[in-house]
N, C-alpha and C positions, 0 to 999 in steps of 0.2 A: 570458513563461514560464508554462506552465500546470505544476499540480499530477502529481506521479508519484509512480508505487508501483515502487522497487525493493530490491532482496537481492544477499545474497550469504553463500557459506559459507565461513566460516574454521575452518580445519584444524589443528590445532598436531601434532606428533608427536614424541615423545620416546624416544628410542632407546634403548637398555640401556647407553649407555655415557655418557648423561647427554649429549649432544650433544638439539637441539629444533631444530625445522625446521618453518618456519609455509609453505602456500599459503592464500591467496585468490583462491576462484571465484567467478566473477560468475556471476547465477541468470537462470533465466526463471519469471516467476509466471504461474499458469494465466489463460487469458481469461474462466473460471468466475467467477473473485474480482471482476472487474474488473464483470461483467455483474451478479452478483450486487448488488454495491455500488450501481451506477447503478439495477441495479431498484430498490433501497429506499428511495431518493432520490424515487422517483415517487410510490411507495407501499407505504411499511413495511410494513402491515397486511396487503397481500394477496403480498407479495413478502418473506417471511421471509428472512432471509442461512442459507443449506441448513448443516445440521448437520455436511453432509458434508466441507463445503468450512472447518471449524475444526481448525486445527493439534492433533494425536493422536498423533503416531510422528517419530522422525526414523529414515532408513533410509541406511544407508553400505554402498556394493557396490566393491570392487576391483576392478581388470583380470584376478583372474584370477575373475571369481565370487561370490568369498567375500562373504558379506552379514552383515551386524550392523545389528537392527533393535532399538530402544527405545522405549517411554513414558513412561521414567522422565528426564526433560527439566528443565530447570527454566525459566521463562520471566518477563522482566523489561523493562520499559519503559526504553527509552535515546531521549536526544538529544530533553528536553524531551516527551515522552511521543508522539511522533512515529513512534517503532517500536521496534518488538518483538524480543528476542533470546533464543534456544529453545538450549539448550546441553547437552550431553552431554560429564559430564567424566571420565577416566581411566578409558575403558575398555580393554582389553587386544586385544590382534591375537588372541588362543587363543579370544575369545570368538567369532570370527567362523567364521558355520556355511555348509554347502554346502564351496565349496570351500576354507576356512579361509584364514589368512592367507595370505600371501609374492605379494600384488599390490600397486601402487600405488593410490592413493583415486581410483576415476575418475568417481565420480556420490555428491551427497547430495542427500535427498528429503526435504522436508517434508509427511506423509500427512496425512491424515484418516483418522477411525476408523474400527476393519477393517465394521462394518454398514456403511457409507457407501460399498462398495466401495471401497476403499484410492483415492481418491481424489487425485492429486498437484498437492499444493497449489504448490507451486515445488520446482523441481530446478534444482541448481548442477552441472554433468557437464566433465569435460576428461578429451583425452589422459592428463596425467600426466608426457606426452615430454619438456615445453620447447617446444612447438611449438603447445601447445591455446591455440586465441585467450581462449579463457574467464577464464584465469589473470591474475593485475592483476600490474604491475610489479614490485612487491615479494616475489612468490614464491616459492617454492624448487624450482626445477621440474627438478630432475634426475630425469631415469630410473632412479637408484639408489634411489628412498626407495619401498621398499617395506615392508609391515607385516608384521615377525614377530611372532611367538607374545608372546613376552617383550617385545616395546615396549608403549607406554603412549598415546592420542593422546584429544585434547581436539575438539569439534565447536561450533564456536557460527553459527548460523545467524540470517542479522540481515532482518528484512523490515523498510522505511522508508520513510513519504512524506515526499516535499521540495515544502515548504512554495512558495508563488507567490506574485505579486502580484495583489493586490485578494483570495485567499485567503485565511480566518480561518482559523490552526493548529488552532482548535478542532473545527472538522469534521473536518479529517483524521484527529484523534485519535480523534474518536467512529468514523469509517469503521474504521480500526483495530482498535477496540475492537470490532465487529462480525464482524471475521476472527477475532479470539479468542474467539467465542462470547459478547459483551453484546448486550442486546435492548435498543432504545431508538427511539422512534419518529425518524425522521431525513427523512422525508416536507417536499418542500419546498412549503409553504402558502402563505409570510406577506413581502411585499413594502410596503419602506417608501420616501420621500421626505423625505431632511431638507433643513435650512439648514445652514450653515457656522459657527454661531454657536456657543457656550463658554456651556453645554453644548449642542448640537443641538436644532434644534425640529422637533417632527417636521410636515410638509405636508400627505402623505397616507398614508394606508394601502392595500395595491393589494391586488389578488386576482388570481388564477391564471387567467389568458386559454385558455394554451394549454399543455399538457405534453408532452414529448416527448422518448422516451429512445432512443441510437438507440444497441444494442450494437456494432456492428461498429465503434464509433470510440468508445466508452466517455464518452458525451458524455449529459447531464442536460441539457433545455435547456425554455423556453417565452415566453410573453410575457408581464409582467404588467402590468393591467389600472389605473390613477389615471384615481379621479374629480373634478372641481371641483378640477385643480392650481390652483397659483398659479407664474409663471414666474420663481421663484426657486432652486429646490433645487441643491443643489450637491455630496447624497450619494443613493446608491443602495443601498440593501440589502436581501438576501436572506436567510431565515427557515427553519428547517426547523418540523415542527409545532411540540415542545417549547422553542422559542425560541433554538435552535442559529444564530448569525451563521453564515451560508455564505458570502456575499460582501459588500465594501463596496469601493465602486467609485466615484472621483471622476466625476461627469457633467459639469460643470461648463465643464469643455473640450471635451467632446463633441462632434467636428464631427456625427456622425448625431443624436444627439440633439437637441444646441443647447436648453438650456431655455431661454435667453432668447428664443426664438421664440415660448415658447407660450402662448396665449391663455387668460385669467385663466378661471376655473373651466371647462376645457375636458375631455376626456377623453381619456388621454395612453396609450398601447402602448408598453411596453418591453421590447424584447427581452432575454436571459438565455441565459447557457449557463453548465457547468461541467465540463470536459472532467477527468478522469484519464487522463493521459500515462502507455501503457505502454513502460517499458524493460528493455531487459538487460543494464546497467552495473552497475559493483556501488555501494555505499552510499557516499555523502562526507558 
């Protein structure tokens, strides 16, 4: 299972007669984030995460029009600080301009800020029918619930990576933290060899062979470099510059590796990847 970045937006709507009716849409996050993220993986310093591409606005448009845009949000770390949730709460159906209220919710957007060319960072969109595949089981998805003037409705919009194996949570949260605007060098340097012993001894220290990021499949990848191993190691890990765990990885059973193959102070190549898995399910 490799590591993914997905969302989704939840709707609550509270009608004048105290009746409330929640949908959840599942989202698409732009391939902007995703490229973004993997550049700075390579090289923080010369691949900044764009200003443009940090959550600024949430936008909610009806079917029939009517838009009601905010940046007055609130934003809060959930599920272990794995993701992020951007809420907008009671605002009114009269607030919505152009063609005001009396449509159902057919698209939210999470923008960047308006210099940034309104940039859409993830958009959550459906019918509204009953029939939009976007909608998660538990919806409310009749054709009646449209927004009048006088209801009331809640927006919480959730972006979340799911953690993998051989994945350290703590990178995802740092990736994260750089959608919401933290600067922190996350450049990956620093490649170790341990033992298997209580506590770890460390082998070797490796260096960066080969880097290589390749956007169109949001994959971080290279080979790193041990010298004078000893054919014992039985962990693998990966380092961003600031000492960020990226990966740790049993080798130990490694049919392509095999370190018990390898000849005592010889000079070892390991390969590396770290893909983020993009999806359009909504959050579990």
């Amino acid at each position: 299972m490799l590591p993914s970045l997905t969302g989704q937006a939840e709707v609550t709507i509270t009608k004048a007669d105290g009746r409330q009716l929640k949908q959840v849409i599942d989202n698409d996050i732009a391939v902007e984030v995703y490229d973004a993220l993997t550049d700075k993986m390579v090289n923080a310093v010369a691949n900044p995460y764009p200003s443009a591409w940090v959550p600024d606005r949430i936008r909610v448009t009806l079917s029939n029009t009517g838009v009601f845009s905010s940046s007055n949000f609130t934003d809060d770390n959930i599920d272990g600080d794995l993701g992020t949730q951007y809420v907008l709460a009671q605002i009114t159906g009269n607030q919505f301009t152009g063609a005001g209220s009396g449509g159902y919710v057919n698209k939210v957007e999470v923008l960047g800020p308006p210099g940034g060319g309104d940039q859409i960072i993830a958009v959550a969109e459906s019918d509204g029918t009953g029939t939009g595949t976007t909608f998660t089981s538990s919806s409310n998805v009749l054709a009646a619930i449209v927004i009048d003037d006088d209801d009331k409705f809640d927006v919480t919009y959730k972006i979340k990576f799911q953690a993998a194996v051989n994945t350290e949570p703590i990178i995802l949260t740092r990736l994260l933290g750089h959608i919401n605007g933290a600067a922190s060098d996350i450049t990956i340097t620093t490649f170790k060899l341990l033992t298997d012993d209580d506590p770890p001894v460390l082998i070797s220290t490796g260096t960066q062979e080969v880097a290589v990021n390749s956007p169109s499949n949001y994959v971080v990848g290279g080979t790193a470099r041990f010298q004078r191993v000893t054919p014992s190691p039985t962990t693998f890990e990966v380092y961003t510059e600031d000492g960020t765990v990226v990966i740790t990885k049993d080798v130990s059973g490694d049919d392509d590796l095999d370190p018990s193959t390898w000849v005592e102070l010889s000079t070892v190549l390991v390969p590396w990847t770290f893909t983020i898995s993009r999806v359009t399910s909504g959050v579990t």
